[in-house]
C-alpha positions, -999 to 999 in steps of 0.1 A, spaced: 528 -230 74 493 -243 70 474 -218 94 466 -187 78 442 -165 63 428 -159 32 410 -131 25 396 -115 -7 392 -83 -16 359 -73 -34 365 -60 -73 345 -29 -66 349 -20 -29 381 3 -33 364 20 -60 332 23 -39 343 30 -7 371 57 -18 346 76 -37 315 76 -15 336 92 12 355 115 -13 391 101 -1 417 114 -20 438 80 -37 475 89 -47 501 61 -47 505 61 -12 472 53 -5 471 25 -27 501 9 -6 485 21 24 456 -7 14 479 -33 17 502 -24 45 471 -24 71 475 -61 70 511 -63 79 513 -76 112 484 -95 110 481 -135 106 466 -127 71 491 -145 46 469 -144 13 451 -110 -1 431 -122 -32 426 -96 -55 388 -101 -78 406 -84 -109 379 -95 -132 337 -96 -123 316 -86 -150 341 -58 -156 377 -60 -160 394 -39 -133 421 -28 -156 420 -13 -191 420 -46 -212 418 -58 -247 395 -88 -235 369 -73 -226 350 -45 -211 367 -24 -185 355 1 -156 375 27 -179 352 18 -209 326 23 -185 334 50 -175 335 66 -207 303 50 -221 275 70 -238 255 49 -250 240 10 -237 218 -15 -250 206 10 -273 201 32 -245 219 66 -232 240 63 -204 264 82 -184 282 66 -157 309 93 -154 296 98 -117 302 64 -106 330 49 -91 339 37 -127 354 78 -126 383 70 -99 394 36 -121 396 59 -150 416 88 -127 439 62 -115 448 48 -147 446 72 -175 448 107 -155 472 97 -128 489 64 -148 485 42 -111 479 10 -117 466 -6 -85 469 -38 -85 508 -39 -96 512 -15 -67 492 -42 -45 512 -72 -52 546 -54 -49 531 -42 -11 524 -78 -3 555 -91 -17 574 -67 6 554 -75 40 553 -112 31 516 -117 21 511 -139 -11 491 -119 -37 465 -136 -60 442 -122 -84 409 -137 -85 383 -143 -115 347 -144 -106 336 -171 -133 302 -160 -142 293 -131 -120 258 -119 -132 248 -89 -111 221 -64 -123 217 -89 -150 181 -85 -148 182 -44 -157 186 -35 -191 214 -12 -186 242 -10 -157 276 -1 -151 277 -39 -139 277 -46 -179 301 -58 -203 291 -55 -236 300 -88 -241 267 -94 -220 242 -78 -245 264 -84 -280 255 -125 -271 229 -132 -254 228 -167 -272 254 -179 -249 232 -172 -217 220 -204 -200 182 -200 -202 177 -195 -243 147 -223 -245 117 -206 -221 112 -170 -206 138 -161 -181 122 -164 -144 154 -163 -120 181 -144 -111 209 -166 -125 188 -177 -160 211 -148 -176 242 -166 -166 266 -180 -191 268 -211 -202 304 -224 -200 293 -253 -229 299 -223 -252 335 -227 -267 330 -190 -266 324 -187 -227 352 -203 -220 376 -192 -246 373 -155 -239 378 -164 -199 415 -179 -212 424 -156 -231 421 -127 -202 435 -152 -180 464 -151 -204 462 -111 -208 464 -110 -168 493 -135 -162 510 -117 -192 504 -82 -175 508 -91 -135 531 -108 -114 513 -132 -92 518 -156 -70 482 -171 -72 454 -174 -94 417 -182 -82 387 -192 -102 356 -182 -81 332 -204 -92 307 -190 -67 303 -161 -90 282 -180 -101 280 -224 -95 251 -223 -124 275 -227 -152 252 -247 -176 222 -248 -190 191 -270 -169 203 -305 -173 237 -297 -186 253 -297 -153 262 -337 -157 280 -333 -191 291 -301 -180 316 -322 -155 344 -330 -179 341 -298 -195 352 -281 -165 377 -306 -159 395 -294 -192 389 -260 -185 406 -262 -155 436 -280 -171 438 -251 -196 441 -228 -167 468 -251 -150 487 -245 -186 487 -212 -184 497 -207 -145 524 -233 -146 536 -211 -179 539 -180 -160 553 -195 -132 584 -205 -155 581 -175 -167 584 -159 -135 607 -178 -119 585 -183 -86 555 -207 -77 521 -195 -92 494 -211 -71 457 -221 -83 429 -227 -62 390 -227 -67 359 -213 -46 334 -237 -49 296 -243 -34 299 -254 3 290 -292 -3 309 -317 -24 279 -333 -31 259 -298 -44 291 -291 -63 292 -322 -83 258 -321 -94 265 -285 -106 292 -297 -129 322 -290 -103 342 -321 -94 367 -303 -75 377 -332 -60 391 -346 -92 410 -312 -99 427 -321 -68 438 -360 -73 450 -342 -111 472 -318 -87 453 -289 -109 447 -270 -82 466 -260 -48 437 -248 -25 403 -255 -19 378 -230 -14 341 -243 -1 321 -214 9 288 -203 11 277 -179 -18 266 -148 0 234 -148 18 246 -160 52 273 -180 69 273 -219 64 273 -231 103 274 -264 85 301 -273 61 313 -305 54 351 -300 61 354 -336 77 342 -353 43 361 -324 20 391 -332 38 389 -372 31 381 -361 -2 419 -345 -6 433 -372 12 467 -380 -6 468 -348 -20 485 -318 -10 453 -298 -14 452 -271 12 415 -265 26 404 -228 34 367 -233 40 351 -198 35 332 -171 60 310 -148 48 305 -111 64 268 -119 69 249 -144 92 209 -148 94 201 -178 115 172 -199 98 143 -172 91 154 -148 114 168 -117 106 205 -110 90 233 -95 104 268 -89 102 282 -123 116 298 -112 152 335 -117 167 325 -149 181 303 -158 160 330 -157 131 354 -167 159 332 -199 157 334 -210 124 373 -205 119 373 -230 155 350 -255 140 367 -251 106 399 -261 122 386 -285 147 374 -309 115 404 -305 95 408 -274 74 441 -256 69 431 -215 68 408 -193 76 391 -178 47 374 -148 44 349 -130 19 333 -95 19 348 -83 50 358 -47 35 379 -22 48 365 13 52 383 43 52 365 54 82 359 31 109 327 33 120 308 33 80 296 -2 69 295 -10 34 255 -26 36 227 -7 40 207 -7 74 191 -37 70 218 -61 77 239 -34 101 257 -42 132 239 -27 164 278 -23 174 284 -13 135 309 15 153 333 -12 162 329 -35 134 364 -28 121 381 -29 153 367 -63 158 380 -72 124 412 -60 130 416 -85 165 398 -114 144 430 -108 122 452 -116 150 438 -150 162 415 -169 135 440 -179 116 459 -198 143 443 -230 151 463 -235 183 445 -202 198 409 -206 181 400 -234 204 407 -213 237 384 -177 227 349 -169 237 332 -180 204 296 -187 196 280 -212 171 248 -208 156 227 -228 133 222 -208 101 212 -226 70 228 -233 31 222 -205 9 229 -221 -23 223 -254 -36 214 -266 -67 175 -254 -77 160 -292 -75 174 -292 -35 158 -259 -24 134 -259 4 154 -278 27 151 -259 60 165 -261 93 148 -238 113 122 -234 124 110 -266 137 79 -274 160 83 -298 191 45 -309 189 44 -339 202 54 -348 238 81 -373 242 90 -369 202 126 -356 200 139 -326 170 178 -340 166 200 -308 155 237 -316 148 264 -283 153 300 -285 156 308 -266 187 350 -273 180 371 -281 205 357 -274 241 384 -270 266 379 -284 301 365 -256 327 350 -241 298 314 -232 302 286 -245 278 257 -231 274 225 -242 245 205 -212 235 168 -215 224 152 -186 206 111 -195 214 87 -181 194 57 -203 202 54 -221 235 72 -224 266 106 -227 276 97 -246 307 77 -271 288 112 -280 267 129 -315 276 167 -308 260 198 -335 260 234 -324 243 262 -351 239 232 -377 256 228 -352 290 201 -335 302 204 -294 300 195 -274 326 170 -243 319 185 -214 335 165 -186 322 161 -161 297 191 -147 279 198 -117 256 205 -125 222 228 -101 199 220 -88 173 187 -87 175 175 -118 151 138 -118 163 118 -98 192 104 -127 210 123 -141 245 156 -167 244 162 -190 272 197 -204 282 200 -239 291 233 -251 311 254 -279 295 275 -302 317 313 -303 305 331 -329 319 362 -320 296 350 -348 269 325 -334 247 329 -339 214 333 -320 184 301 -327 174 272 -320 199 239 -337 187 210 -320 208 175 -336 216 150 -313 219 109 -321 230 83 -308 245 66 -320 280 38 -299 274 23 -274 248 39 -276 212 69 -250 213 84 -235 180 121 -230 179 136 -208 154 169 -200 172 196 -224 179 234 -214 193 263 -234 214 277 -211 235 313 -219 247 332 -198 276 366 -208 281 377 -208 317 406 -187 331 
């Protein structure tokens, strides 16, 4: 079965989330982690095993036990026995639980594949001297960061540079330690932890290095799966466009024509949802491979410059519709945490739900339906026109929204893939205005005129100014694709809100 959904599981949310609300973890609540899925059309649970910290206690490298237990950092005191690093050290040394054996047995006993997923060069906190975000690995060589030549200026400078035999030696050898130590039935490489994997103008050299790499790691997985006696799969997260992950040393479409990997991952990085992903042109791409393609949904959604959110039920109802409508294979998901008590978020108030009280309930029924692409098509879903929030540094400043409608009779073209819109269902453009009026904008979608019907509420709340809906007619043909025209007929109007909304009928 092709349908499905992927969804990973965050290396430090457990840990978080079970201390900051002082939940008591025993065996049975490590199961109990897993077996809320069962039942659900989630087929893949992708465990992040290894960040900047190893999740378990490891020869390779630093763990959150040797965290845990740290005194001293960087040449600096530290104690980060009061951090969640303390249940990872309770679990394993006090209480001898190892949780992620525990989690792949659960999910080989409801049914779910169980991966274990290495974030490739994660770099969080990299700009603080000390944190319990650092391996020592981090400070003992900091030769082998990608910014050595000038003064560090941005947040991923202090990445490593996988041109370094070193780099990329010590991530095989703890692949090796974890296929050695776990039974899995999938290995990722999350590449979007982090894309900049080379030093400023390395990236183009930096292709075939990455191509070897990831034969190395093919090696290895088809070892253990002899080993095993059971398929070990490998896939790769990768930046949202081919195009963007080429130039940043990623051909991923060459790991697939080498059969090197088994699914591909293009996602946005973290910032927002992608309303825009090429899935049509990734899926040519793997043509003639057996490639699945699982293109990735962030927890988060902040259309143009508005404000961000947590992305909505429909909203992410949306993007598993369109993702299906243009080819892909599963639903995957990233950062949408479980929390021990329903109505707690994980982010701080600035990117909360109004509705943040039912944000797992609505989780929970997304679970049930965006995976299947047969029952995507017919839900209530939104799309809105968000923006890429990672490219490589020469391509940033390319912006969607806002846009001005200045001139009268000149026409803003907009592309967004609404999916596929059932006859009877109802179709309505939404315009957030900022400047202007809505009665001086001229809009066409799929070449026909839309009607202004009025103002509209927009949730959450992305800006204070008014929205206006506008009707669009649905004659049972529209395409995947709607292309809108938008102008003014009057004063200059400033749009910074854009959103398809589809109603199926009864």
């Amino acid at each position: 079965m092709k349908n499905g959904i992927m969804l990973n599981i965050d290396d430090t949310h457990f840990l978080y989330s079970r201390t900051a609300k002082n939940i008591e973890v025993n065996e049975a609540e490590i199961r109990r982690f897993v077996r809320q899925y069962q039942g659900t059309q989630v087929t893949d649970l992708i465990f992040s095993i290894a960040g900047r910290i190893i999740c378990y206690p490891s020869k390779m490298g630093t763990s959150w036990i040797d965290k845990y237990l740290q005194k001293e950092e960087n040449g600096r005191p530290v104690d980060y026995s009061k951090s969640y690093a303390r249940l990872s050290y309770e679990m394993y040394m006090e209480k001898k639980l190892d949780p992620f054996a525990l989690w792949l047995e659960e999910c080989r006993a409801i049914g779910v594949r169980g991966w274990v997923s290495l974030r490739m060069n994660d770099c969080h906190d990299n700009d603080q001297p000390t944190s319990v975000l650092h391996p020592d690995f981090y400070h003992e060589h900091p030769e082998y960061r990608r910014v050595t030549h000038r003064p560090t200026d941005g947040y991923f400078d202090r990445c490593y540079d996988y041109a370094e035999p070193a780099v990329r030696e010590r991530e095989l050898k703890l692949i090796d330690e974890i296929l050695e130590r776990y039974d899995v039935d999938g290995v990722e490489l999350d590449w979007q932890r982090e894309m900049f994997c080379f030093r400023p103008g390395g990236e183009w050299e930096g292709i075939e290095i990455l191509n070897e790499f990831t034969r190395e790691v093919k090696k290895r997985v088809q070892a253990a799966a002899e080993k095993r006696g059971h398929e070990v799969l490998l896939s790769a997260r990768v930046a949202a466009d081919p195009g963007d992950s080429l130039e940043m040393g990623f051909d991923a479409a060459a790991w697939a024509r080498e059969g090197l990997i088994d699914v591909l991952i293009p996602t946005p990085r973290w910032r927002t949802c992608d309303h825009d992903i090429p899935v049509g042109l990734w899926k040519r791409l793997l043509a003639g491979t057996d490639v699945l393609l699982a293109p990735g949904i962030e927890i988060l959604l902040q259309p143009g410059q508005c404000r961000r959110f947590y992305a909505t039920k429909d909203q992410v109802m949306g993007l598993a519709e369109q993702h299906f409508a243009l080819g892909g294979d599963r639903t995957y998901l990233f950062n949408y945490f479980d929390d021990p008590v329903p109505e707690d978020t994980y982010w701080n108030s600035s990117v909360s739900h109004p509705d943040a009280g039912v944000l797992k309930m609505h989780q929970d029924a997304l679970l049930r339906v965006i995976g299947d692409a047969d029952r995507t098509k017919d839900q209530p879903r939104s799309h809105v026109v968000t923006s890429r929030d990672m490219m490589p540094e020469w391509r940033h400043g390319q912006r969607i929204l806002p846009f001005i409608c200045a001139e009268q009779g000149k026409y803003k073209q907009l592309r967004l893939c609404a999916g596929r819109i059932p006859e009877g269902a109802e179709v309505t453009l939404k315009l957030g205005i900022s400047g202007g009026r809505a009665e001086d904008i001229e809009a066409y979608v799929h070449r026909r005129k839309a009607v202004l019907i009025g103002k509209t509420e927009v949730r959450p709340a992305y800006f204070d100014h008014a929205a206006y809906a506008f009707r669009v007619e649905n004659d049972g043909k529209l395409p995947v694709y709607l292309v809108m025209e938008i102008a003014t007929t009057g004063e200059p109007v400033t749009v910074d809100y854009v959103e398809i909304r589809v109603e199926p009928g009864e």
